[in-house]
Every structure is written in structure tokens, then in C-alpha cells.
C-alpha positions, 0 to 999 in steps of 0.5 A: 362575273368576269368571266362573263365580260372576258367570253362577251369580249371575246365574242365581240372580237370573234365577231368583228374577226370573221365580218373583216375577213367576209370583207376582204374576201368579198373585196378581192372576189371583186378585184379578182373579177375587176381585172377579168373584166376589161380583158373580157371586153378586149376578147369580145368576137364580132362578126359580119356573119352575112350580108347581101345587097342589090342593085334595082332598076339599074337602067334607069335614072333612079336606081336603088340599092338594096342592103336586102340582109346584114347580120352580125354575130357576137360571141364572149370567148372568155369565162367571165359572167356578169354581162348582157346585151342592151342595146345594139345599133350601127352606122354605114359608110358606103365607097364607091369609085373611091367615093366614100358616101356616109349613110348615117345611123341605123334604127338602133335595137333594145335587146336583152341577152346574157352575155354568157360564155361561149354563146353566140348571138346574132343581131340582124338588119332589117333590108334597107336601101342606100341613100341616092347617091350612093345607088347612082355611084353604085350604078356605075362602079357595080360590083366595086363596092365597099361596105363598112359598118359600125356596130355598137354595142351597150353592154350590161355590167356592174358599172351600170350605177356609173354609166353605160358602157359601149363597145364599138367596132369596124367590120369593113366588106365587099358583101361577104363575111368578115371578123370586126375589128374593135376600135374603143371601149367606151364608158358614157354617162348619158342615155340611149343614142339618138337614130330611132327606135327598133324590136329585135 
């Protein structure tokens, strides 16, 4: 009889031996992928893979210009798992004869896409055109014309439950390709921005 209670009890204890180490395993799988993550996020690439613009109707009062394309790629050069593209959207300064004319937020883009290692993803723009003052500058300092977008980015990860997470970045050109700069990592706890909505 008592060798029956001693082998239960130490049966029990095996037990709660082996859960405490599935415990403190799994606890420092997640503090191993915890101190992976926010140097993945810093590493992001973005790029202003493309873009091209015009200028219509230039000899007259009215004349427009022309985003005709933007595309920006995004690429994780780390070997972390665990993200996915949500949602994309920018905003746009444009400068002209030293003016900078702020043309506000883009219809911004759902999207699902896993943010795997090493893959490439390239979002782009719909053609649209620049607010009228900004084609008027444009008319007469053409070519010298400077544009900086915004890009943002809502990215899933495991914080999801907490909030949403966002990577923002400056790609500033003259019309050509260029590397983005990331400006702020940024964990928000309300819902999808406001500007409009759009397919991929």
C-alpha cells in the first residue's frame, strides 16, 4: 500500500516536473523570439522602387500634374517568421520653387501578405494628380520638383491582442528610385486610419 502512494507520488511529481520544464521552455522560445522581433522591425527594407509623373496642359491656366505610377517594395532581411502585411497607405509632400504643398493621405490598401524571410513585396499607387497648387508651382519650376512620401505600414505580429503596430518611413526623390528611411515604430491601440478605402 505504501508503495503504491510512494510510486503515485512520484508520478505526480514527475508530472509537474516535466509540465514546469514545457513551461520554461516555451517561455524562453518566446523571450528568444521577444528579442528577435523589434531588431526585425528596425531591418525592414522599404523602397521607392518606381515612380513617374507629368505635367499636362502646361501652357495654359490650369494645368495638371500627373503621379501616372508609385510603387514601393518591402522586403524582411532577417530570419524572423511571425509577420504579415495588413494594411498599407502613405501620404505625400510635394516641393516646388522652395514651397513644400502637402497633399495629404492616400486611399489607403488592405492587404494580406506574410512577411516572410527574404521575400519581396511591392505595393503600388493608383495614378493620381497633385492638388492645384502644386501643378501651378510645378508649371514653372518643371523639372525641379521634389517628392517625399510617407509610407506606413500596419504589420501583423503577436501583439495584435494589445494593439496594432505600425512602421512609418520617408522615401523623399526627384522622380527616381530611392531607399526609405524609417522614421518610428509605432504600437496603436485604435483602428484603421481614416483617408479612404482601397483593393491591392
Amino acid at each position: 500500500m505504501t508503495a503504491k502512494k510512494i510510486s503515485s507520488r512520484d508520478s505526480v511529481t514527475i508530472l509537474l516536473a516535466g509540465l514546469t520544464l514545457i513551461i520554461m521552455i516555451l517561455a524562453l522560445v518566446s523571450m528568444v523570439n521577444y528579442y528577435q522581433f523589434l531588431p526585425a522591425l528596425a531591418r525592414f527594407e522599404v523602397r521607392l522602387s518606381s515612380m513617374d509623373w507629368r505635367l499636362v496642359d502646361q501652357n495654359t491656366n490650369t494645368p495638371t500634374l500627373e503621379i501616372t505610377s508609385a510603387n514601393f517594395t518591402m522586403m524582411n532581411p532577417t530570419s524572423y517568421n511571425g509577420l504579415k502585411m495588413e494594411l498599407f497607405s502613405t501620404s505625400l509632400d510635394i516641393t516646388a520653387q522652395g514651397t513644400i504643398i502637402p497633399q495629404g493621405s492616400l486611399p489607403y490598401q488592405l492587404v494580406t501578405f506574410p512577411l516572410d524571410p527574404g521575400k519581396q513585396i511591392t505595393l503600388s499607387l493608383r495614378a493620381f494628380n497633385a492638388t492645384p497648387t502644386a501643378a501651378n508651382l510645378a508649371n514653372h519650376s518643371n523639372p525641379n520638383l521634389q517628392f517625399a512620401f510617407y509610407p506606413r505600414f500596419t504589420v501583423g505580429t503577436f501583439l495584435d491582442k494589445a494593439g496594432t503596430l505600425e512602421l512609418t518611413y520617408q522615401c523623399t526623390s526627384t522622380g527616381g528610385p530611392q531607399l526609405c528611411q524609417q522614421s518610428a515604430i509605432t504600437l496603436r491601440t485604435s483602428g484603421l486610419p481614416s483617408g479612404g478605402g482601397g483593393g491591392a
